[in-house]
PDB file with one MODEL, atoms N, CA, C and O in Angstrom:
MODEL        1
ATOM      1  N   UNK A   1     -77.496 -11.015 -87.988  1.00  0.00           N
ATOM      2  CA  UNK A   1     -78.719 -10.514 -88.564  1.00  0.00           C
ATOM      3  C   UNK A   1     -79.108  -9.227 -87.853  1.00  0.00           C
ATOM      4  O   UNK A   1     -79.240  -9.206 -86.629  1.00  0.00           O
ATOM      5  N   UNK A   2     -79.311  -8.048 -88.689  1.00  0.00           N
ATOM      6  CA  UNK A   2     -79.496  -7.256 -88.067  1.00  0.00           C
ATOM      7  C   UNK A   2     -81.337  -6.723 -87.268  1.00  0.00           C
ATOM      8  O   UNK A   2     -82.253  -7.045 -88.023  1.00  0.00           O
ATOM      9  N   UNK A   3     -81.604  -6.322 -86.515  1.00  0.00           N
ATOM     10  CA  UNK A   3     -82.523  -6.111 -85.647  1.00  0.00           C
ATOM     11  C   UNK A   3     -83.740  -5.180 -86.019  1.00  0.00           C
ATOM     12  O   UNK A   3     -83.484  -4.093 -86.537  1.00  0.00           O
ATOM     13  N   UNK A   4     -84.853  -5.487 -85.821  1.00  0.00           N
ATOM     14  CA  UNK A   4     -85.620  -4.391 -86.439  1.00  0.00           C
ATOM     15  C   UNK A   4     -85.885  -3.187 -85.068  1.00  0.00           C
ATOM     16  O   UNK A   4     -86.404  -2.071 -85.106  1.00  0.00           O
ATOM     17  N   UNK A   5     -85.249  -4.012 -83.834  1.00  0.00           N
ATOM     18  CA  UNK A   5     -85.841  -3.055 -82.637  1.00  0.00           C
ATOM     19  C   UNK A   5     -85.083  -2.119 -82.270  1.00  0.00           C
ATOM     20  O   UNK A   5     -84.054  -2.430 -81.669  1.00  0.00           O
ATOM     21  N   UNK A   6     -85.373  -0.739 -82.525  1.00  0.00           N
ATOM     22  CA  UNK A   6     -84.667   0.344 -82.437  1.00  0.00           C
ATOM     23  C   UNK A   6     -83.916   0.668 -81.536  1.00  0.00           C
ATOM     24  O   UNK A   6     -83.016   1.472 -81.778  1.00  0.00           O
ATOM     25  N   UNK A   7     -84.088   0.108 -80.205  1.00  0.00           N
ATOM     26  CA  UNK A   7     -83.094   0.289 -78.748  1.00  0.00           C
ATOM     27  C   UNK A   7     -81.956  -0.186 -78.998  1.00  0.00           C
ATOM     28  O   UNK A   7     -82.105  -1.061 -79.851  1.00  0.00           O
ATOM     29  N   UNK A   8     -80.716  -0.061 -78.664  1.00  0.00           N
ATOM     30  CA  UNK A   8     -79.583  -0.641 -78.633  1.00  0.00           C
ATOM     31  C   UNK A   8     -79.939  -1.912 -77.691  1.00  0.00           C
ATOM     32  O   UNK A   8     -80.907  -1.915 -76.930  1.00  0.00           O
ATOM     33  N   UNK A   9     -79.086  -2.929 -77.830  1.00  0.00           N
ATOM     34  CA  UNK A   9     -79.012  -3.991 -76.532  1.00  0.00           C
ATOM     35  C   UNK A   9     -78.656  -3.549 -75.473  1.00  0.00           C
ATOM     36  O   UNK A   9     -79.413  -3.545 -74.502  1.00  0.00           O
ATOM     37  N   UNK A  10     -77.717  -3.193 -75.442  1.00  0.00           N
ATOM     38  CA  UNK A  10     -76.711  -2.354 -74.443  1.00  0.00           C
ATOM     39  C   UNK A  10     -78.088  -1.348 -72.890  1.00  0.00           C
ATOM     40  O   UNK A  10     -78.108  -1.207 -71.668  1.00  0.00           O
ATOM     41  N   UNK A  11     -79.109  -0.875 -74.330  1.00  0.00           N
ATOM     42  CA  UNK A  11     -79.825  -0.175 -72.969  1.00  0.00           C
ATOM     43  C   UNK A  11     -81.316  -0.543 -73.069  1.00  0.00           C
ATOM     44  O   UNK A  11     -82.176   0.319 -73.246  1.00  0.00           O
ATOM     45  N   UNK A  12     -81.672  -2.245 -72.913  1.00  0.00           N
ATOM     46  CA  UNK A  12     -82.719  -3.109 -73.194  1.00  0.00           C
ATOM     47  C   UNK A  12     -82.663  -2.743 -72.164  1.00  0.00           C
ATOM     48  O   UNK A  12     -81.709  -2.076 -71.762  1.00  0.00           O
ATOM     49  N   UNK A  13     -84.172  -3.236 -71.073  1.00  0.00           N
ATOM     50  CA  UNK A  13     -84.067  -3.595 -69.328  1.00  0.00           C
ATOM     51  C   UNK A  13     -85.346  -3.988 -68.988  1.00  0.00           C
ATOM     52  O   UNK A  13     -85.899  -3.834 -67.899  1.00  0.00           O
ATOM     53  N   UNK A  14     -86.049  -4.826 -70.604  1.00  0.00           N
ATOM     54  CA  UNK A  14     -87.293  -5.201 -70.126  1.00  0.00           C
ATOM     55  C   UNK A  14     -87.373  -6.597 -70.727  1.00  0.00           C
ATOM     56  O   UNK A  14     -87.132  -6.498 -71.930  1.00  0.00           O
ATOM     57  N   UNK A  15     -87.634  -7.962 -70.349  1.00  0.00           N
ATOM     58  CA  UNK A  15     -87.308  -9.057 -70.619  1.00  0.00           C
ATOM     59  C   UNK A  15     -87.785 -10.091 -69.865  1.00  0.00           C
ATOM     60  O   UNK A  15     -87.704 -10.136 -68.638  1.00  0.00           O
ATOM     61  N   UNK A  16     -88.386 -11.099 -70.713  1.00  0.00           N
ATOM     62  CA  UNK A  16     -88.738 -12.244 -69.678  1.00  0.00           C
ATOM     63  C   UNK A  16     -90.008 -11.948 -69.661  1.00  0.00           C
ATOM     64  O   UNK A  16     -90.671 -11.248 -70.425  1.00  0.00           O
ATOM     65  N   UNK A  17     -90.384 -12.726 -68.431  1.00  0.00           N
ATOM     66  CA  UNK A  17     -91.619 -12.525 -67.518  1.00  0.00           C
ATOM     67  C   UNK A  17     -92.256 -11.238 -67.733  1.00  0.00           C
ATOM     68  O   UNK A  17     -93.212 -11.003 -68.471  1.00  0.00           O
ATOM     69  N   UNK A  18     -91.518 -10.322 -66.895  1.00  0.00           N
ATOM     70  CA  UNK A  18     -91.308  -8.678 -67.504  1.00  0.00           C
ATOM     71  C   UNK A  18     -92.085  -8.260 -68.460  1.00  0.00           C
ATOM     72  O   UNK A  18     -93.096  -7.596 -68.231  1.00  0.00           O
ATOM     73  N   UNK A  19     -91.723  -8.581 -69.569  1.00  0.00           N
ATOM     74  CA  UNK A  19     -92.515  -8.559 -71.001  1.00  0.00           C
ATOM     75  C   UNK A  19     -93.588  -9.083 -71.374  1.00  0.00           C
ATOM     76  O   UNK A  19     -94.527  -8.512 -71.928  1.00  0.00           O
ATOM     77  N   UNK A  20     -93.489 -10.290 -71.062  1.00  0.00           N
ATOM     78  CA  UNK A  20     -95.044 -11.293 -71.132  1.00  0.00           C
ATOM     79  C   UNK A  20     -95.912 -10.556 -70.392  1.00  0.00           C
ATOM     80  O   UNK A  20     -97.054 -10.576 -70.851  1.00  0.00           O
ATOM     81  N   UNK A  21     -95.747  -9.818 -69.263  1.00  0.00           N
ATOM     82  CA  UNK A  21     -96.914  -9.617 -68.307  1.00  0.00           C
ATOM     83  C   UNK A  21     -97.584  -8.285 -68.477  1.00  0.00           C
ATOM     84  O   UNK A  21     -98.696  -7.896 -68.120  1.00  0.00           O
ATOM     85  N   UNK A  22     -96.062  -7.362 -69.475  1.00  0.00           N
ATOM     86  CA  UNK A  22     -96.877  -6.032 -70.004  1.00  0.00           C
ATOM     87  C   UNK A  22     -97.280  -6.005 -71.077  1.00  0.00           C
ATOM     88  O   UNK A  22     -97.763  -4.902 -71.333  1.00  0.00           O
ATOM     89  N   UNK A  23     -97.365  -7.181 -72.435  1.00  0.00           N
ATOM     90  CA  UNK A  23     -97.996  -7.537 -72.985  1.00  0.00           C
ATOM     91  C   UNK A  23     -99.346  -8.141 -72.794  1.00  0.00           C
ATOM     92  O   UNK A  23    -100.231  -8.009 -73.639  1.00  0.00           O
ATOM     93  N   UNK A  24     -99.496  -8.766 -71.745  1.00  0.00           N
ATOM     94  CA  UNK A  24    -101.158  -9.040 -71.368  1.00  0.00           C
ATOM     95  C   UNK A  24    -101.293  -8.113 -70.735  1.00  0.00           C
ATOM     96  O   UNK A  24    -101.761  -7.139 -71.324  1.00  0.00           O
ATOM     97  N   UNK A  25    -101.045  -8.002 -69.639  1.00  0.00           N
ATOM     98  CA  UNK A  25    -101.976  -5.688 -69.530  1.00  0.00           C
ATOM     99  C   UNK A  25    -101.693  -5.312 -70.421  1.00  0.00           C
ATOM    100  O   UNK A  25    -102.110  -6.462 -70.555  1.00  0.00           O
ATOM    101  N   UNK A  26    -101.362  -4.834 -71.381  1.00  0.00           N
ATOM    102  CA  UNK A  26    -101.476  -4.167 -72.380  1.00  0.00           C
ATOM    103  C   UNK A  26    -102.860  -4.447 -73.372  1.00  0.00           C
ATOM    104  O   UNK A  26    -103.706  -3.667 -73.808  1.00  0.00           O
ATOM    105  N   UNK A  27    -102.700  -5.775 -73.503  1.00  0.00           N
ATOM    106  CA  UNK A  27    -104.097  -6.083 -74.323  1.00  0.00           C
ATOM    107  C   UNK A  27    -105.055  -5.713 -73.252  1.00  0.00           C
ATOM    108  O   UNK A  27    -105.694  -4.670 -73.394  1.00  0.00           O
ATOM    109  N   UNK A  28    -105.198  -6.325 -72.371  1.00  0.00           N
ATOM    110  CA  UNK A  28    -106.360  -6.378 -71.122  1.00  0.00           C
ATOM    111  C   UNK A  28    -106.451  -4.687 -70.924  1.00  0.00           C
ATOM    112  O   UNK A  28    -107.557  -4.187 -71.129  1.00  0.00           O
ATOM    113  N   UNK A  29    -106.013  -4.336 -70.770  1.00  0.00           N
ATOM    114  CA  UNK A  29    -105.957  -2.560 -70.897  1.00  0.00           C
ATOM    115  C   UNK A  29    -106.851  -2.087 -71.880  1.00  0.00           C
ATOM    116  O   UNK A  29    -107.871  -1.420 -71.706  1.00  0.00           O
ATOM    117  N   UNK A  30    -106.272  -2.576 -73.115  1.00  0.00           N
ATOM    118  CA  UNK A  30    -106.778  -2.400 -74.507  1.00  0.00           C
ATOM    119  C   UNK A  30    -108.234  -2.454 -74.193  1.00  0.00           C
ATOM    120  O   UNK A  30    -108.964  -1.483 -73.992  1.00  0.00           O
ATOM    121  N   UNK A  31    -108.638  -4.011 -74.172  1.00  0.00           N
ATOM    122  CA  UNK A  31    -109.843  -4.490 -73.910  1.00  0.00           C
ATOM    123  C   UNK A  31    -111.069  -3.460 -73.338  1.00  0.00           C
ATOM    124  O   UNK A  31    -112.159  -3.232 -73.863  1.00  0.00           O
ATOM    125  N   UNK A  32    -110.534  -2.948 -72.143  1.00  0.00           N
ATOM    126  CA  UNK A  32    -111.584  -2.413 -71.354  1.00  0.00           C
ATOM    127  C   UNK A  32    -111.343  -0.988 -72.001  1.00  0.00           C
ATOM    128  O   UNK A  32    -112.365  -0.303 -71.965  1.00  0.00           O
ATOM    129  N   UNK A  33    -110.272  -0.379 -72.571  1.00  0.00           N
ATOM    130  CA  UNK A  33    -110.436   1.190 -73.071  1.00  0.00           C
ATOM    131  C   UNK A  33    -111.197   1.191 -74.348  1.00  0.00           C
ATOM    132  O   UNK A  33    -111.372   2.158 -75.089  1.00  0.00           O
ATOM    133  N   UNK A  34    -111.655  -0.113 -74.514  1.00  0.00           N
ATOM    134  CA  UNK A  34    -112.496  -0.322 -75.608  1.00  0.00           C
ATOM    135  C   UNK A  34    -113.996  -0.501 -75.160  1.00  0.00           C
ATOM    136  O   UNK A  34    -114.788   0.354 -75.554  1.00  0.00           O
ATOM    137  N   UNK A  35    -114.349  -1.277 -74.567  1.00  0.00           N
ATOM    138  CA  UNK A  35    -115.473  -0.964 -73.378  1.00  0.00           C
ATOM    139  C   UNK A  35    -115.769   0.375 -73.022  1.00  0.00           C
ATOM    140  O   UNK A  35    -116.724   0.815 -73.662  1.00  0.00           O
ATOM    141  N   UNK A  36    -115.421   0.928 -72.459  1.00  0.00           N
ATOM    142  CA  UNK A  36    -115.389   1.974 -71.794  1.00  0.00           C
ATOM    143  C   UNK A  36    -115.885   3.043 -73.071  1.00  0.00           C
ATOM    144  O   UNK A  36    -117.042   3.390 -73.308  1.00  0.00           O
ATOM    145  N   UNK A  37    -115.023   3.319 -73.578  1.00  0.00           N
ATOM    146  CA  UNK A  37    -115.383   3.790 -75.420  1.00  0.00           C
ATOM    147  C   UNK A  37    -116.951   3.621 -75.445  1.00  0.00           C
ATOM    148  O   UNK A  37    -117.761   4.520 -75.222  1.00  0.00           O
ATOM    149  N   UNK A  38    -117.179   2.566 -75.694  1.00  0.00           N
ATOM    150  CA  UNK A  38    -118.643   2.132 -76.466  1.00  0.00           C
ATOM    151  C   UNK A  38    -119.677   2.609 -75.265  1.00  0.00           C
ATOM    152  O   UNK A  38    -120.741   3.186 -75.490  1.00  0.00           O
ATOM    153  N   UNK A  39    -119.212   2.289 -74.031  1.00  0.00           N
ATOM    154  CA  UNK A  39    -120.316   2.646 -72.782  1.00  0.00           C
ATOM    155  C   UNK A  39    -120.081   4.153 -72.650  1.00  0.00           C
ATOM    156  O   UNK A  39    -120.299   4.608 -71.527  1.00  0.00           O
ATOM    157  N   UNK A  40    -119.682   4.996 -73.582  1.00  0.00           N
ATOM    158  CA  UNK A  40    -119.692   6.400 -73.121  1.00  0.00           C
ATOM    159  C   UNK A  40    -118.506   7.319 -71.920  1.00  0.00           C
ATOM    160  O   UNK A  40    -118.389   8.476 -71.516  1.00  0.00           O
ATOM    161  N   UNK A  41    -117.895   6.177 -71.736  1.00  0.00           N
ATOM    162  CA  UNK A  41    -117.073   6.951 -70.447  1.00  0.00           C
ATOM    163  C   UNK A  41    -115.561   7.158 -71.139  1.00  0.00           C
ATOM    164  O   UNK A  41    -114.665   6.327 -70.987  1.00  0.00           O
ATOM    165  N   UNK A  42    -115.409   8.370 -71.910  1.00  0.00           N
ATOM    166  CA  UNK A  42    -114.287   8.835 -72.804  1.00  0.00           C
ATOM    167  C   UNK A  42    -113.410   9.366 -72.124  1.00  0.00           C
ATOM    168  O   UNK A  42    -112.556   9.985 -72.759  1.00  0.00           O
ATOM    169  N   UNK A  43    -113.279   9.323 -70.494  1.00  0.00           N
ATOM    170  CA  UNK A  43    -112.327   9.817 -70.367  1.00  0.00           C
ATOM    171  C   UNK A  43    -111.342   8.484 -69.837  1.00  0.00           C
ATOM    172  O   UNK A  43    -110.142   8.578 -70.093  1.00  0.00           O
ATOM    173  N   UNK A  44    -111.737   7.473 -69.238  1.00  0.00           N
ATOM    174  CA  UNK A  44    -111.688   6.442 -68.979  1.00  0.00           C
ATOM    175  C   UNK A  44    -110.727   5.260 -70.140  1.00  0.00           C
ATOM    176  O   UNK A  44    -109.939   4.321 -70.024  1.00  0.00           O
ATOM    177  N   UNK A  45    -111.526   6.178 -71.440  1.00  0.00           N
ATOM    178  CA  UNK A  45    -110.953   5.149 -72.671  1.00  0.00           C
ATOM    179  C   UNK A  45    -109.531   5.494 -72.869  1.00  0.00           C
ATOM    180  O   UNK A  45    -108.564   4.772 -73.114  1.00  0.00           O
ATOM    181  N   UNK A  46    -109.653   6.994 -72.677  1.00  0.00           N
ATOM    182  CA  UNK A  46    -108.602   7.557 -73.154  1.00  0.00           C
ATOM    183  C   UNK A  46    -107.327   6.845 -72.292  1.00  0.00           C
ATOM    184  O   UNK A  46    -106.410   6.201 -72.800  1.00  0.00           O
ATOM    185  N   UNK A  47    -107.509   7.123 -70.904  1.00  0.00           N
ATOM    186  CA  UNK A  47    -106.577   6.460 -70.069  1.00  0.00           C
ATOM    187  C   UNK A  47    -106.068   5.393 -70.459  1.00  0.00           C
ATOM    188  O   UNK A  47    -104.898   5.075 -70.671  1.00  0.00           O
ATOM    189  N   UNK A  48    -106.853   4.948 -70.528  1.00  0.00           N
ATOM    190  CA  UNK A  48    -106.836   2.905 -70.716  1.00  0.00           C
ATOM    191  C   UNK A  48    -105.637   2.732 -72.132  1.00  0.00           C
ATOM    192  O   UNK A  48    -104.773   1.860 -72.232  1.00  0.00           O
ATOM    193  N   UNK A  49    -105.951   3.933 -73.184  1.00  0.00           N
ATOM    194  CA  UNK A  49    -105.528   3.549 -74.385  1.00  0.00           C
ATOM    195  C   UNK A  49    -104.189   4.083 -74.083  1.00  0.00           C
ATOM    196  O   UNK A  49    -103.175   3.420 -74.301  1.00  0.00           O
ATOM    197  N   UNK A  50    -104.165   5.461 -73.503  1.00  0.00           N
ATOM    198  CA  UNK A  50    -102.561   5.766 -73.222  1.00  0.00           C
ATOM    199  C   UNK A  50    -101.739   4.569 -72.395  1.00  0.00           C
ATOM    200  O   UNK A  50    -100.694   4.090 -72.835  1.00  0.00           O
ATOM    201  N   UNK A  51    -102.124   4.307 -71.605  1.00  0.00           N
ATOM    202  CA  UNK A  51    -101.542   3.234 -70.571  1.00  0.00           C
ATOM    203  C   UNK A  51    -101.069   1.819 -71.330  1.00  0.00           C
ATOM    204  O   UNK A  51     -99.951   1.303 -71.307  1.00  0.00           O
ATOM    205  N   UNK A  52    -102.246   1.371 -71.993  1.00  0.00           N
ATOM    206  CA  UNK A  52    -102.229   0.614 -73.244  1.00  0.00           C
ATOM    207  C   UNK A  52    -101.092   0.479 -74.017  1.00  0.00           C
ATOM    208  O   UNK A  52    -100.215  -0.384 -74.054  1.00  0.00           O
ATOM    209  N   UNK A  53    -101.276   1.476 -74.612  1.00  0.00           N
ATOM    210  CA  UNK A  53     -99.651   2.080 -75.653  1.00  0.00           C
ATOM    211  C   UNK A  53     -98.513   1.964 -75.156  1.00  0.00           C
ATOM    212  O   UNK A  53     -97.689   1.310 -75.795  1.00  0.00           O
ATOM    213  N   UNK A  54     -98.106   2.592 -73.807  1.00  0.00           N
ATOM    214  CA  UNK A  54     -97.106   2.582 -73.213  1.00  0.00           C
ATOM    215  C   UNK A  54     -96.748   0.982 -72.669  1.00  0.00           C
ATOM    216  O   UNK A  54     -95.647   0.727 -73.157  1.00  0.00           O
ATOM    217  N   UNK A  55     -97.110   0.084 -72.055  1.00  0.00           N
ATOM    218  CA  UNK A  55     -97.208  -0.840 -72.002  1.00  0.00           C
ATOM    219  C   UNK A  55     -96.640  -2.013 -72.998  1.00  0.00           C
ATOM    220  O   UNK A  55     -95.913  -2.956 -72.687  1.00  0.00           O
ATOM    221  N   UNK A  56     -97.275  -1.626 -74.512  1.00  0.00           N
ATOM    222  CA  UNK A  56     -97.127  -2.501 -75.289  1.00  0.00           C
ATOM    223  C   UNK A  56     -96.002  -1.772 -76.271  1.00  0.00           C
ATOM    224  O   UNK A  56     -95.481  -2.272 -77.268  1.00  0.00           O
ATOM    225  N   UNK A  57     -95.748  -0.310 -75.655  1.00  0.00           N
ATOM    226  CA  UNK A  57     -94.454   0.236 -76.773  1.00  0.00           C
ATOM    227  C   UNK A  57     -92.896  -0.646 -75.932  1.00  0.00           C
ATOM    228  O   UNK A  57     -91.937  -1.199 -76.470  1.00  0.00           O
ATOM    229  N   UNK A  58     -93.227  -0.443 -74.463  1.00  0.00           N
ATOM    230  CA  UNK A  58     -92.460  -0.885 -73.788  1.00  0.00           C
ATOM    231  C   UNK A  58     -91.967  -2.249 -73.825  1.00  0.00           C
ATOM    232  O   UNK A  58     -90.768  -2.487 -73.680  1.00  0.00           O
ATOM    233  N   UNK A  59     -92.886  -3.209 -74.023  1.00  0.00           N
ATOM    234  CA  UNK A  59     -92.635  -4.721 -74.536  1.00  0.00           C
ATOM    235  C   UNK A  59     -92.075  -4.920 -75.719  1.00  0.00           C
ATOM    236  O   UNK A  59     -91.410  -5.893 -76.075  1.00  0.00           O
ATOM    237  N   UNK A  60     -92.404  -3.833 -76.404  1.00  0.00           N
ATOM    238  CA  UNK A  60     -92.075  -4.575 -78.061  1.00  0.00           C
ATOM    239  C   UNK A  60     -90.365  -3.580 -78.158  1.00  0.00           C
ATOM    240  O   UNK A  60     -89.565  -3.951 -79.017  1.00  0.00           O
ATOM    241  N   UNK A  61     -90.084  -2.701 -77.479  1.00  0.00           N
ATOM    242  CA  UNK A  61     -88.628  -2.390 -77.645  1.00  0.00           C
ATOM    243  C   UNK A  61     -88.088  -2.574 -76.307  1.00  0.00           C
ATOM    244  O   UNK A  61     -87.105  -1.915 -75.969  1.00  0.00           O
ATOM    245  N   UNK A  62     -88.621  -3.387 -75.529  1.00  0.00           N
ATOM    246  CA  UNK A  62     -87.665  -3.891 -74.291  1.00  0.00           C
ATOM    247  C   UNK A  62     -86.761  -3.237 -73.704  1.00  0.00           C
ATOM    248  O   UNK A  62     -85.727  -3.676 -73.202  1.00  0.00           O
ATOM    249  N   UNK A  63     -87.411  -1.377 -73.793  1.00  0.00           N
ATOM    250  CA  UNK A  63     -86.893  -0.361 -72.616  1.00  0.00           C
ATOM    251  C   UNK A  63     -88.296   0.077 -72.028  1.00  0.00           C
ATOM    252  O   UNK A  63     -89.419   0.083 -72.533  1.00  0.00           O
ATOM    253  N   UNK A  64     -87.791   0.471 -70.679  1.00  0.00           N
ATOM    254  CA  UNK A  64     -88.842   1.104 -70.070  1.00  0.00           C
ATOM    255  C   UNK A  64     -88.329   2.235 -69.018  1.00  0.00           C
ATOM    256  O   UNK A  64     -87.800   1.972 -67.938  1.00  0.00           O
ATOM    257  N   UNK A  65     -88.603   3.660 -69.571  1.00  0.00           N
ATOM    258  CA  UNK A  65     -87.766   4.714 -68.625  1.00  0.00           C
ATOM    259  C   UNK A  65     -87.742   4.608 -67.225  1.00  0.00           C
ATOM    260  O   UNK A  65     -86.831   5.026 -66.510  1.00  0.00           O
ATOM    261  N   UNK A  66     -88.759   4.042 -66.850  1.00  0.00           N
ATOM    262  CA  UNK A  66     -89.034   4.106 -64.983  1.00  0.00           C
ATOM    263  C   UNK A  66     -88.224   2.926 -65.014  1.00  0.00           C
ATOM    264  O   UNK A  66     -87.446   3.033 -64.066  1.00  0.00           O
ATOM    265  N   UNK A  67     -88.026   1.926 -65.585  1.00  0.00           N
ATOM    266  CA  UNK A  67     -86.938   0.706 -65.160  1.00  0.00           C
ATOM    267  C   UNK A  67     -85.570   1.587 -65.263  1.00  0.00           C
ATOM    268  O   UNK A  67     -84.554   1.141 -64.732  1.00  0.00           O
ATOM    269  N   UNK A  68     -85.549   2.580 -65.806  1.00  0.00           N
ATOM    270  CA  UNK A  68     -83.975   2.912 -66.213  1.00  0.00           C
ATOM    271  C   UNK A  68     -83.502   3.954 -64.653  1.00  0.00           C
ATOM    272  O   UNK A  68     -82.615   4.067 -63.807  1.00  0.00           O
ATOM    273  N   UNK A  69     -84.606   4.433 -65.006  1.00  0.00           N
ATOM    274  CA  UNK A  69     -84.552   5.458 -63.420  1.00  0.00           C
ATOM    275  C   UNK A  69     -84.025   5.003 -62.335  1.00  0.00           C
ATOM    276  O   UNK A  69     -83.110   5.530 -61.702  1.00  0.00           O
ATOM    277  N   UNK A  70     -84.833   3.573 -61.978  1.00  0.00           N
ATOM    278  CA  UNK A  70     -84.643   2.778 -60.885  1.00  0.00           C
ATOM    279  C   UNK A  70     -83.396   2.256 -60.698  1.00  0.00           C
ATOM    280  O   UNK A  70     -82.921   2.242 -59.563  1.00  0.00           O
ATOM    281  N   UNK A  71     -82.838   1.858 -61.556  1.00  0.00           N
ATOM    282  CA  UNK A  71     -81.744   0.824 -62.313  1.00  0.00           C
ATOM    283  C   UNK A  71     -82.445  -0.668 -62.223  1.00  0.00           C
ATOM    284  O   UNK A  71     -81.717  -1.494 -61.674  1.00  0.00           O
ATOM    285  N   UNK A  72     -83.426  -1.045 -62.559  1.00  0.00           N
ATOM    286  CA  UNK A  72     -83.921  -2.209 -62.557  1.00  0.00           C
ATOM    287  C   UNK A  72     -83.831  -2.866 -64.261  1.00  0.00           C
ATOM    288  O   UNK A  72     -84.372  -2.264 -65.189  1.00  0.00           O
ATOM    289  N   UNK A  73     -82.960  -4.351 -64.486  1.00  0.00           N
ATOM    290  CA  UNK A  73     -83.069  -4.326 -65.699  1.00  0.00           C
ATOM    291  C   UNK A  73     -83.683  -6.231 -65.303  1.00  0.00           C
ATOM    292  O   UNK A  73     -83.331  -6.987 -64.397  1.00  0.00           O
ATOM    293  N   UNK A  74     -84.463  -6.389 -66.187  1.00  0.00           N
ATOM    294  CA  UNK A  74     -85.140  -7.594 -66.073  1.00  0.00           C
ATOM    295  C   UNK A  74     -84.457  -9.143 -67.625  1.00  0.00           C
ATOM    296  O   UNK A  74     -84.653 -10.350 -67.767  1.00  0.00           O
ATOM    297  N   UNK A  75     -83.869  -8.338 -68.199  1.00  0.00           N
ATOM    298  CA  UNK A  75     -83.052  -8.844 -69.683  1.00  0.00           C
ATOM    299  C   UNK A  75     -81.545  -9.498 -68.587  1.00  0.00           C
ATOM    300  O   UNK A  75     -80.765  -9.318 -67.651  1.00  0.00           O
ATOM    301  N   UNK A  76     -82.099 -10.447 -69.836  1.00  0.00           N
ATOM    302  CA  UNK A  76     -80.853 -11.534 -69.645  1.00  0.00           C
ATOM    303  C   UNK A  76     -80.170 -11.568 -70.334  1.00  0.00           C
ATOM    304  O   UNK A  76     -80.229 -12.422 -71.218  1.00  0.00           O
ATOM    305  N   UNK A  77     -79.305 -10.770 -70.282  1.00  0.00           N
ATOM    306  CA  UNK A  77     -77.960 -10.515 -71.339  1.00  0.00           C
ATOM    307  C   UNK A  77     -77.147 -12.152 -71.097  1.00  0.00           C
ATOM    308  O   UNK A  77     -77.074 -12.707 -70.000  1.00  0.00           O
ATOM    309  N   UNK A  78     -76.673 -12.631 -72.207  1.00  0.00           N
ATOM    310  CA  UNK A  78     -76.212 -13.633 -72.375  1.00  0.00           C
ATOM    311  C   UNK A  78     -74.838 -13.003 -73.759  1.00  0.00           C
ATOM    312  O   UNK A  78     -74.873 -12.473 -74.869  1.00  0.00           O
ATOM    313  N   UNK A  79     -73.613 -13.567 -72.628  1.00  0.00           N
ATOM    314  CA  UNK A  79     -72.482 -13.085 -73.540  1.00  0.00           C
ATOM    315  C   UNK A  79     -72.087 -13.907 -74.860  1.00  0.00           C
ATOM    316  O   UNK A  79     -72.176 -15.132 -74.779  1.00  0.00           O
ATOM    317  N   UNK A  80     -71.619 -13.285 -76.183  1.00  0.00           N
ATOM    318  CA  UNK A  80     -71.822 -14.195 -77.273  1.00  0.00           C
ATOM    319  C   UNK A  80     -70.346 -14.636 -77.534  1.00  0.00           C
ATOM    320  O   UNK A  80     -70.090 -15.561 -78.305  1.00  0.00           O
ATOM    321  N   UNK A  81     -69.455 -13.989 -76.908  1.00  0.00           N
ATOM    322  CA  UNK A  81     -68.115 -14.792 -76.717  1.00  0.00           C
ATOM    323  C   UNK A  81     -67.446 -15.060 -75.708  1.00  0.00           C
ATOM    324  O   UNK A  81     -66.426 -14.552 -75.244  1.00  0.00           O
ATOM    325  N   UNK A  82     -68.352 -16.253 -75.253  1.00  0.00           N
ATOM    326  CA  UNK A  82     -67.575 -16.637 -74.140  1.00  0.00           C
ATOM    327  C   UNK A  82     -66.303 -17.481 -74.209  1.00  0.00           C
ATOM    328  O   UNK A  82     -65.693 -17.764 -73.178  1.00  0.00           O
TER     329      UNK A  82
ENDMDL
END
């Protein structure tokens, strides 16, 4: 079946735990750049929402450039012919 997530597998390196945890900062991020918004402090929101984005672009295609930099890959490649 083919994949809707645009990264190759080959250069995934975000997975697991990993993912779950930049998916809740990501919302929780969300949350307060939304706060922040309504209380007037726009520069604050803005942050929150960029950080936000990145966060939750990073979870949902399971690359993340500073993981690649590092060589840190958190994906559990599991071979399909063993």
């Amino acid at each position: 079946m083919a994949s809707l997530n645009p990264v190759p597998e080959q250069m995934r390196n975000v997975g697991g735990y990993d993912r779950l945890a930049r998916v809740l900062l990501g919302v929780v991020l969300f949350a307060i750049a939304v706060g922040a918004a309504v209380t007037d402090r726009q520069l604050f929101a803005v942050f929150g929402m960029i950080a936000s984005a990145g966060l939750l672009l990073n979870a949902a295609t399971q690359f993340c450039g500073v993981n690649a930099v590092l060589g840190l890959d958190t994906c559990a490649y599991e071979a399909e012919n063993d």
